[in-house]
C-alpha positions as CSV (number, residue, x, y, z in Angstrom):
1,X,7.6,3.2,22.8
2,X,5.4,0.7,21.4
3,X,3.1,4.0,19.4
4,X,6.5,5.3,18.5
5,X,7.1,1.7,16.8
6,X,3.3,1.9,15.2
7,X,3.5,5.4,13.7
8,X,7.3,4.0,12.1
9,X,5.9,1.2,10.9
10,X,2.9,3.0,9.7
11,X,5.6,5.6,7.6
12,X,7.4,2.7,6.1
13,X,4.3,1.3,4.5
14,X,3.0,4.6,3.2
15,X,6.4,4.7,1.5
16,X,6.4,1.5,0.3
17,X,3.0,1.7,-1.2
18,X,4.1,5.4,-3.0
19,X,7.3,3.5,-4.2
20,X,5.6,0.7,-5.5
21,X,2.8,2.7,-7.3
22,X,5.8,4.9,-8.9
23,X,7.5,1.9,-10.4
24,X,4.2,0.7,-11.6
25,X,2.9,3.9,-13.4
26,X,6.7,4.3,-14.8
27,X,6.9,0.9,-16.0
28,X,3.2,-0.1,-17.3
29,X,1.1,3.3,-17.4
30,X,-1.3,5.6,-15.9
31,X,-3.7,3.0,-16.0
32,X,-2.1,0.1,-14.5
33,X,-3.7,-1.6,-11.3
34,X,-2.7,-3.2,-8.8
35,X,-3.6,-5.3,-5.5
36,X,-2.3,-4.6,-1.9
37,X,0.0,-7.7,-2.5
38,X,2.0,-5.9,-5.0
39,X,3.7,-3.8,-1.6
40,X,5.1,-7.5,-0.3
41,X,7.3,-10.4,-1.7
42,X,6.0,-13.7,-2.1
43,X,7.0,-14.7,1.2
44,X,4.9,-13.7,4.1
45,X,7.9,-12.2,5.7
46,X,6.1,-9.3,7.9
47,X,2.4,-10.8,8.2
48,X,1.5,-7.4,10.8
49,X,2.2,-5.0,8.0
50,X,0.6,-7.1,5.4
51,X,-2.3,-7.1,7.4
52,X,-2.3,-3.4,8.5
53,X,-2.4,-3.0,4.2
54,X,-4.9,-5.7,4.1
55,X,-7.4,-3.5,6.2
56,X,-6.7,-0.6,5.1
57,X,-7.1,-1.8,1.6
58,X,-10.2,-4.1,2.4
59,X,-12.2,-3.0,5.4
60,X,-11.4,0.8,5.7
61,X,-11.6,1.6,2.4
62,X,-13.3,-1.6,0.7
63,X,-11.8,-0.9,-2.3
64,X,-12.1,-3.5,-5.0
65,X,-9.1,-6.3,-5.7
66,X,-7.3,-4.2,-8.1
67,X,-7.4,-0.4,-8.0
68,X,-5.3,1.8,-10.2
69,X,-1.9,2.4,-8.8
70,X,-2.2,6.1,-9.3
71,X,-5.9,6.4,-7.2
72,X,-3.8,4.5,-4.3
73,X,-1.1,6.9,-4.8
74,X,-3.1,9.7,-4.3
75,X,-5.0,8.3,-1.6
76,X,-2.0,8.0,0.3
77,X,-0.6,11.1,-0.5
78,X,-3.9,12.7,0.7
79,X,-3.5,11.1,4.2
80,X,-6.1,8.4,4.2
């Protein structure tokens, strides 16, 4: 139950993050950037899946503060 919970979880932020860097790119560019707080609200409302984009974005990958939204996009989209 509990990996059945992670790999949902897991899902709904890789389709968050594709969603968010959509509505960037269509709103602002190809060349827009963006941080891993651009996936969450203001309010620290799910601080487990902030973190779980925190080290992916930070420790796993060690990308830099802002990265462009389509190099995340793809990055996802390729399974990393």
């Amino acid at each position: 139950m509990c990996i059945y919970l992670w790999v949902k979880m897991r899902e709904d932020l890789r389709a968050k993050i594709i969603t968010v860097c959509d509505a960037k790119i269509l709103s602002k560019g190809d060349n827009v950037g963006l941080s891993f707080y651009a996936f969450f609200a203001n309010k620290n409302e799910n601080p487990e899946l902030l973190m779980e984009a925190a080290t992916w974005w930070i420790q796993t990958h060690q990308l830099d503060h802002f990265e462009k939204a389509y190099k995340i996009k793809e990055m996802i989209l390729n399974g990393l």
